[in-house]
C-alpha positions as semicolon CSV with decimal commas, in nm:
position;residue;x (nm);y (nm);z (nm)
1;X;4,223;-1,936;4,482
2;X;4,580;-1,849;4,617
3;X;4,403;-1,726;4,930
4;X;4,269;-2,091;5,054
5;X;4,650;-2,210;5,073
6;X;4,744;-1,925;5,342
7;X;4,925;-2,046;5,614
8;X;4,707;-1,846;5,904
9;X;4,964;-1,894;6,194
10;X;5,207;-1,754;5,993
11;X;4,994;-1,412;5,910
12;X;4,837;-1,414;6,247
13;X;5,200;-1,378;6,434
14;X;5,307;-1,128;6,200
15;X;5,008;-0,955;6,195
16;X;5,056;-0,976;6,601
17;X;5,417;-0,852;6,600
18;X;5,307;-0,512;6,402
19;X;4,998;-0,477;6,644
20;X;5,275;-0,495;6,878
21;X;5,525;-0,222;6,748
22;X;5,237;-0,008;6,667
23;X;5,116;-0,028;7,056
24;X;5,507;0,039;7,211
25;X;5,549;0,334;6,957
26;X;5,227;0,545;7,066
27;X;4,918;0,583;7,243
28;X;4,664;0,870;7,166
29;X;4,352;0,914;7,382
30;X;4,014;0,853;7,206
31;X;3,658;0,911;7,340
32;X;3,554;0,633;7,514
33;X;3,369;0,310;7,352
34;X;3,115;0,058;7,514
35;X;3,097;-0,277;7,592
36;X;2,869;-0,518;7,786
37;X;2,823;-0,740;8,094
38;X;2,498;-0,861;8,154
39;X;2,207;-0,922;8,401
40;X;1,979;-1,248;8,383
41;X;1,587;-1,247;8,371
42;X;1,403;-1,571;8,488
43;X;1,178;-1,635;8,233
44;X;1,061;-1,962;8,370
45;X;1,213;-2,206;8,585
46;X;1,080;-2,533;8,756
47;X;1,167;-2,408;9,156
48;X;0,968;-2,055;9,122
49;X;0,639;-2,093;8,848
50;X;0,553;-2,447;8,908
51;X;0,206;-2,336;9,004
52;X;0,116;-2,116;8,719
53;X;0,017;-2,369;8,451
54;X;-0,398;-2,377;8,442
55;X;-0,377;-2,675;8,226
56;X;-0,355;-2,943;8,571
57;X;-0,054;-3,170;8,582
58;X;0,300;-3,119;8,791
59;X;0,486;-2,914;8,615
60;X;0,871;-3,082;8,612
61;X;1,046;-2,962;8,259
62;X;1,102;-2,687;8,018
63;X;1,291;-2,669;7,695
64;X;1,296;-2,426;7,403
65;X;1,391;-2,018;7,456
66;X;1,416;-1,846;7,101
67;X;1,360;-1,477;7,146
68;X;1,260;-1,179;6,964
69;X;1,363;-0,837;6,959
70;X;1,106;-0,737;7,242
71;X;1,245;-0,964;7,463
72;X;0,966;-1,239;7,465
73;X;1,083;-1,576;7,458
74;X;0,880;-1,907;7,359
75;X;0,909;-2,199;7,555
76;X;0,787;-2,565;7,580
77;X;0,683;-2,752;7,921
78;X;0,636;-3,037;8,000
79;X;0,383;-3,135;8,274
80;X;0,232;-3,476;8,386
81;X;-0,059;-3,406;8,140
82;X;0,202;-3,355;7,827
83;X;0,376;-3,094;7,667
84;X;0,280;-2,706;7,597
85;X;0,354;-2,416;7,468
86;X;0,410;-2,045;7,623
87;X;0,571;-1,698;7,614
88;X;0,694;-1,462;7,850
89;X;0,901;-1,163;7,878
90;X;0,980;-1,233;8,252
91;X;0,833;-1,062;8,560
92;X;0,585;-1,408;8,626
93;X;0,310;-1,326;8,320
94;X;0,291;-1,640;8,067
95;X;0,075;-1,606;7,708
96;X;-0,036;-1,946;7,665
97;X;0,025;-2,089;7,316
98;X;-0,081;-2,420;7,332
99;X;-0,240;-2,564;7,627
100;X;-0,054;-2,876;7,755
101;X;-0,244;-3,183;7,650
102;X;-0,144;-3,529;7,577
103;X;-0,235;-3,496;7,218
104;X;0,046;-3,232;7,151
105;X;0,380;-3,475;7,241
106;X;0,622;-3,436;7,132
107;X;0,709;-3,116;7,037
108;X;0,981;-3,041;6,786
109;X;1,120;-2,706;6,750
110;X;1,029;-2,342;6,846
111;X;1,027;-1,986;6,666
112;X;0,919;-1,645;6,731
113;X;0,915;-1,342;6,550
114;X;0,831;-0,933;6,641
115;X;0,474;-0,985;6,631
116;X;0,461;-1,253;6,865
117;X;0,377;-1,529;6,592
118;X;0,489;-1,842;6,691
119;X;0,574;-2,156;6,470
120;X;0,610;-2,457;6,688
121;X;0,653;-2,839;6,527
122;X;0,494;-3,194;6,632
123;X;0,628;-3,561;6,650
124;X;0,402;-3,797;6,793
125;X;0,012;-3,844;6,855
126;X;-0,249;-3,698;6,641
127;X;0,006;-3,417;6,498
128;X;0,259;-3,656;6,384
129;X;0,541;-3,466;6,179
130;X;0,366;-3,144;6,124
131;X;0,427;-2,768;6,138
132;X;0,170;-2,519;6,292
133;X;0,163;-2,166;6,327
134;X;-0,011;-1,967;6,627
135;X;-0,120;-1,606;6,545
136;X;-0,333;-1,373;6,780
137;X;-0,444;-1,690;6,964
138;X;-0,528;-1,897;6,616
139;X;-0,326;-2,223;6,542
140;X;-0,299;-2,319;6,206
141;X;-0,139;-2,615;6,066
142;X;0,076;-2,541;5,769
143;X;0,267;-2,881;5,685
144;X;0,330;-3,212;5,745
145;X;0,626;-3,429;5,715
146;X;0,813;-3,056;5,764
147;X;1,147;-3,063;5,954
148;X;1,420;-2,728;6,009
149;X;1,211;-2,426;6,001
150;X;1,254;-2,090;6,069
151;X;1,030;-1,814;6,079
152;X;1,084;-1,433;5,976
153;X;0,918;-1,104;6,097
154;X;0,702;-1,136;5,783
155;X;0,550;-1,432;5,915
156;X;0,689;-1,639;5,630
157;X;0,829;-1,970;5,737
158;X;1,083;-2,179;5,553
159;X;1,153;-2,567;5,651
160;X;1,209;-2,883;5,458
161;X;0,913;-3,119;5,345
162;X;0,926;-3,403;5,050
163;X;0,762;-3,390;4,727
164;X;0,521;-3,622;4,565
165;X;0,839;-3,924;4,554
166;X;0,965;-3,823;4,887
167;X;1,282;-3,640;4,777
168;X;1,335;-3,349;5,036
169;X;1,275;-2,974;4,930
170;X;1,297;-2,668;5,093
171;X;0,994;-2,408;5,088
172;X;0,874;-2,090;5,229
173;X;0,481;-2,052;5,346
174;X;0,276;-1,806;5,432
175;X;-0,085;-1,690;5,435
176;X;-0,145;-2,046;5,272
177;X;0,066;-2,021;5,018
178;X;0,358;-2,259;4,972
179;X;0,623;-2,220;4,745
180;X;0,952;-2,423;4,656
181;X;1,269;-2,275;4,693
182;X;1,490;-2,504;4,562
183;X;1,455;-2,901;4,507
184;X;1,667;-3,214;4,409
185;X;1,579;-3,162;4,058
186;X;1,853;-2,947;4,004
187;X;2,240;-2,965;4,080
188;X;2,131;-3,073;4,478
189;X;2,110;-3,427;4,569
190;X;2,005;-3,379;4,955
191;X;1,942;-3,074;5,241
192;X;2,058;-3,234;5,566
193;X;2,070;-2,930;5,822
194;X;1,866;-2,651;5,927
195;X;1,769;-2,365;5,705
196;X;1,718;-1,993;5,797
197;X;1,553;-1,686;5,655
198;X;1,596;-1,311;5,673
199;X;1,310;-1,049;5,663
200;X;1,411;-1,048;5,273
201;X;1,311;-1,387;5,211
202;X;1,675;-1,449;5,130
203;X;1,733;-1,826;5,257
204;X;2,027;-2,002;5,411
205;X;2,097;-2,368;5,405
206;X;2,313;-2,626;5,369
207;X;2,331;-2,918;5,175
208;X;2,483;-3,166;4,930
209;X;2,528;-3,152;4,548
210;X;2,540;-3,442;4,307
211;X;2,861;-3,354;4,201
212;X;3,029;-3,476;4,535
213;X;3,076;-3,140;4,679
214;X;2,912;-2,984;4,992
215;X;2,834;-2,698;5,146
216;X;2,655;-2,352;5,296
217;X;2,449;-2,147;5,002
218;X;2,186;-1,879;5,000
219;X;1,892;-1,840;4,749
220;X;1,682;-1,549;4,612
221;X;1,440;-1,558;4,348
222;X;1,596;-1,872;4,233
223;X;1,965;-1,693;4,214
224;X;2,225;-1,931;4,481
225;X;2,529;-1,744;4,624
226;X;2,837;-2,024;4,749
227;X;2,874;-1,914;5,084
228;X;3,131;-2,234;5,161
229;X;3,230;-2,534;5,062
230;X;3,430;-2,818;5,085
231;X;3,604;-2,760;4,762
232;X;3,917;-2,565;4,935
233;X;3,978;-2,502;5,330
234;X;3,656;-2,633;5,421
235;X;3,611;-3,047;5,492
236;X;3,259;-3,038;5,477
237;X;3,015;-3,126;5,780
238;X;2,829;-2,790;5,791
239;X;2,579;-2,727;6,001
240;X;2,379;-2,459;6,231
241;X;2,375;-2,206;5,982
242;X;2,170;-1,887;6,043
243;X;2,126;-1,507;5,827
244;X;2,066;-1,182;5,875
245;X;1,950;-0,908;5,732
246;X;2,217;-0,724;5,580
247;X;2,337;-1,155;5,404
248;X;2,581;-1,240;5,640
249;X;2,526;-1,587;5,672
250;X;2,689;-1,798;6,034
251;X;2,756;-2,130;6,034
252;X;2,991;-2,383;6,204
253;X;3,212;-2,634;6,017
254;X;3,550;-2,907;6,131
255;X;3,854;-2,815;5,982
256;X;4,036;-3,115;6,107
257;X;4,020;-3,377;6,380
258;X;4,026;-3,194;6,686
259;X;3,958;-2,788;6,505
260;X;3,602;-2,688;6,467
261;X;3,481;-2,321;6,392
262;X;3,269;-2,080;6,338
263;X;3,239;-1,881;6,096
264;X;2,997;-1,583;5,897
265;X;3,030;-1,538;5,492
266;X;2,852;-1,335;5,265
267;X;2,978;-1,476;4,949
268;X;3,273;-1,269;4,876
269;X;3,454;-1,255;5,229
270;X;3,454;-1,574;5,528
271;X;3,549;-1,419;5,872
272;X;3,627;-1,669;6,218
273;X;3,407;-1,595;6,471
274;X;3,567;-1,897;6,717
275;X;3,722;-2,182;6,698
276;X;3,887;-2,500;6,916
277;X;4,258;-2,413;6,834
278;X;4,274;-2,280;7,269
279;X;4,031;-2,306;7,529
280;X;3,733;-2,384;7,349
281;X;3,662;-2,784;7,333
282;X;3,353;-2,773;7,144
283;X;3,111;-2,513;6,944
284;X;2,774;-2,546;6,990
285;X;2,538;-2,314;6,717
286;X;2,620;-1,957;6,664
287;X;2,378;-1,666;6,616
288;X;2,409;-1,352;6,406
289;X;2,187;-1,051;6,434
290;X;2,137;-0,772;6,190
291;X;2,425;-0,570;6,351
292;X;2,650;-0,808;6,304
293;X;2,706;-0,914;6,664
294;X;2,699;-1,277;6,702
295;X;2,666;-1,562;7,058
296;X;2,742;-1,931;7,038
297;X;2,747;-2,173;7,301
298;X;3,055;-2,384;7,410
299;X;3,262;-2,648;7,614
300;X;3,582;-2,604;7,737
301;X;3,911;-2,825;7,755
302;X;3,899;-2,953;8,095
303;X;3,556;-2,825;8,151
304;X;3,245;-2,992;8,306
305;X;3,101;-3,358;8,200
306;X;2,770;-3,466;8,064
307;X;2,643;-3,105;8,018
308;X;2,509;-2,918;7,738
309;X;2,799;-2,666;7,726
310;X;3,029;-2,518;7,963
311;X;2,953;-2,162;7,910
312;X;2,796;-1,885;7,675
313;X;3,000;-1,629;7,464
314;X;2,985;-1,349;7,209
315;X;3,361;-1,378;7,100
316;X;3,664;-1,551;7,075
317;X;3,822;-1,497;7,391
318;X;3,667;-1,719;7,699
319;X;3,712;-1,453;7,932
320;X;3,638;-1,126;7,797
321;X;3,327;-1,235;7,586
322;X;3,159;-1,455;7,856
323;X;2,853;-1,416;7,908
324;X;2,766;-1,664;8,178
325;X;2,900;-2,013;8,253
326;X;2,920;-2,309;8,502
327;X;2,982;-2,214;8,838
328;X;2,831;-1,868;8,821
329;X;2,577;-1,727;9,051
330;X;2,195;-1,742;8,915
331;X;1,881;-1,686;9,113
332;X;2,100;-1,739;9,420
333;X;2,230;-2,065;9,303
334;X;2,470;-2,187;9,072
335;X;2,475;-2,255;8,705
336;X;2,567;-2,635;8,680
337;X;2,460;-2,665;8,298
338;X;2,415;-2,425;8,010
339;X;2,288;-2,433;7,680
340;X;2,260;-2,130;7,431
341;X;1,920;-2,060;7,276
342;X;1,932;-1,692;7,067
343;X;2,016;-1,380;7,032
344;X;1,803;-1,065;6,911
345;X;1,914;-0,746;6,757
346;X;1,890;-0,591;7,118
347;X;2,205;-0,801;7,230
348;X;1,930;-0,982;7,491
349;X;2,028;-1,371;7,458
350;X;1,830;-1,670;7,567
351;X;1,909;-1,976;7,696
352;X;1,840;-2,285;7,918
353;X;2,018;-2,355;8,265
354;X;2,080;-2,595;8,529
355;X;2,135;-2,431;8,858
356;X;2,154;-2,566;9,213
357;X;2,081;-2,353;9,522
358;X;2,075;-2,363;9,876
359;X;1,812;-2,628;9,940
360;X;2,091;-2,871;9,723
361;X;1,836;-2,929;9,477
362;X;1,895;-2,905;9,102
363;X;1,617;-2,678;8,885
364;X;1,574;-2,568;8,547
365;X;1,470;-2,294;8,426
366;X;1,480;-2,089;8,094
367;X;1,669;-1,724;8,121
368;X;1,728;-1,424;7,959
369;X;2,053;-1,227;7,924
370;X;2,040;-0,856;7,890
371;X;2,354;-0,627;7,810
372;X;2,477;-0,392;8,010
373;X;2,672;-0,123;7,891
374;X;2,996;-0,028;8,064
375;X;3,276;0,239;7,927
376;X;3,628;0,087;7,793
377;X;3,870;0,310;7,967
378;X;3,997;0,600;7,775
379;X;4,355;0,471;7,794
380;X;4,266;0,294;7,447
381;X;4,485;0,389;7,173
382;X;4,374;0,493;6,796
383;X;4,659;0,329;6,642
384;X;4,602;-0,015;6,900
385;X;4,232;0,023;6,738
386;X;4,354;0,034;6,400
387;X;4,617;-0,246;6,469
388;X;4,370;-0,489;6,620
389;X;4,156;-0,432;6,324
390;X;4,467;-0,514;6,093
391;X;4,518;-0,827;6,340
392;X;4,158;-0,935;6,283
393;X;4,255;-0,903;5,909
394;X;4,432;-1,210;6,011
395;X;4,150;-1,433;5,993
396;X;3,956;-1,271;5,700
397;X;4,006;-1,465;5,370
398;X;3,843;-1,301;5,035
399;X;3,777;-1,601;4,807
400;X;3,602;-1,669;4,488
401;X;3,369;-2,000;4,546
402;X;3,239;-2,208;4,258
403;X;2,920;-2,086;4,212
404;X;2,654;-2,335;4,141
């Protein structure tokens, strides 16, 4: 479509110059609007709850964070007598998932939904490539060989698994019941990322078709949606896609060999969230919750070295939509590594963190970042409202995909 060949520096600085004239002609006063800075809950962290853990063993790592929309995030430790799982809401009280024990290493993924439901997977020992499911204090196991799962408020979980010749699949289980989504007998040759599901049971995934092309789909009741591919302005290399539960689909894709993005879709309409055309270096996931408010982790040019990310944000400018980055106070030290975890429909976002305090000793610890509203000053102008939104216009593009 005439659409994909846009040339978006050109629209963006016109776009900019009427923003501009519209914001020199007139200013009218408008009620005022809120925004958010944020406080940080410990959830856990290796300096302050290293005694807590009943399960014996030094307690010296922790990993994990997803979070749900109560605030409780899950969390993996590791201790000298292996790896466990817990849950906390911060405030020093842990639910204890799965008791550390040498037969549960290595862990492999975390979810959790509303009801506290947790879906954790297994690599090594007697648990070797399975998926398991803890529910009021009952674990069950619900695959092996399962890889990239998510888990919905319906305590339906959807992850890849082979079939009986060891081509991949995707399914959804619960209650015992398993049921393919979608499988390589069809137009897809391969599912190579992560997948995602919305209280719907829409799913979200990328992957590879046989005829050459790749890309980001949805599925429902066996009908696919083309959220992107690499047919047009897309090169292909997809990956951390995610959904909510109006569709919007997030995911982050290269456009070149230095510009990465992300971006949401819904099928009809792909929107930039971010991208590496300023100060951003390097995009790391991207979360969208069901009102449409997203958080992505990222490095910056010139930033920090051998660290997960350089900061965490909820928008496109490195300043204004920080949330928290290197160098900034936490638990009276300082952050010297980040990496973004999740996001609920509260705005609360979790994430791991490196920080360094007094004693000159570096801890970990997994957080929790709650919003804060503030009030935008009342200066704001209608018509700089409704030019920014035309600006934003800028890097909207309505396209027709090839639908599979």
């Amino acid at each position: 479509m005439q659409s994909a060949n846009i040339d978006m520096n050109s629209c963006t600085k016109i776009l900019s110059a009427i923003a501009g004239s519209f914001l020199s002609l007139v200013t009218i006063g408008v009620n005022s609007a809120q925004a958010s800075n944020f406080t940080f809950t410990s959830i856990v962290n290796v300096r302050d709850n290293k005694d807590f853990f009943d399960a014996g063993g030094s307690f010296f790592d922790v990993g994990g964070g997803p979070i749900n929309d109560n605030g409780t995030v899950a969390f993996a430790v590791a201790t000298s007598n292996g790896e466990g799982i817990f849950t906390s809401n911060g405030g020093g009280a842990f639910t204890t998932v799965l008791k550390p024990s040498p037969r549960s290493s290595s862990l492999n993924g975390l979810a959790i939904n509303n009801s506290d439901t947790v879906a954790f997977g297994t690599l090594g020992s007697a648990f070797e490539g399975s998926l398991f499911i803890s529910k009021d204090g009952n674990i069950t196991k619900v695959a092996t060989l399962a890889d990239f799962f998510e888990l919905n408020n319906n305590d339906t979980l959807v992850f890849t698994t082979f079939d009986d010749l060891f081509n991949k699949k995707i399914v959804t289980a619960n209650g015992g019941l398993v049921t393919t989504v979608v499988d390589t007998s069809g137009s897809f040759s391969s599912f190579d990322q992560n997948t995602a599901i919305n209280d719907s049971n829409v799913v979200a995934f990328q992957a590879t078709l046989k005829d050459g092309r790749s890309g980001v789909f949805t599925i429902k009741d066996g009908t696919i949606t083309t959220i992107a591919d690499n047919t047009s302005l897309f090169l292909g290399g997809f990956f951390g896609v995610g959904i909510n539960n109006t569709g919007t689909v997030i995911f982050n894709a290269p456009l070149g060999s230095r510009e990465a993005k992300i971006f949401t879709g819904d099928g009809e309409e792909i929107n930039t969230v971010a991208d590496t055309s300023g100060s951003f270096n390097g995009l790391i996931g991207g979360v969208i919750n069901n009102n449409n408010q997203v958080a992505f982790g990222a490095t910056l040019l010139n930033g920090a070295e051998n660290v997960f990310g350089d900061g965490i944000f909820t928008g496109s400018d490195p300043v204004a939509d920080k949330v928290i980055a290197i160098g900034d106070s936490l638990l009276g030290g300082t952050v010297t590594n980040l990496l973004f975890r999740d996001l609920n429909n509260s705005g609360q976002i979790s994430f791991l963190a490196d920080f360094i305090d007094d004693s000159g000793k570096t801890f970990r610890g997994v957080f929790r970042a709650d919003p804060v509203s503030k009030s935008i000053p009342e200066s704001t102008s209608t018509l700089g409202l409704l030019a920014f939104g035309a600006l934003g216009t800028g890097l909207t593009l309505k396209r027709k995909l090839k639908q599979i």
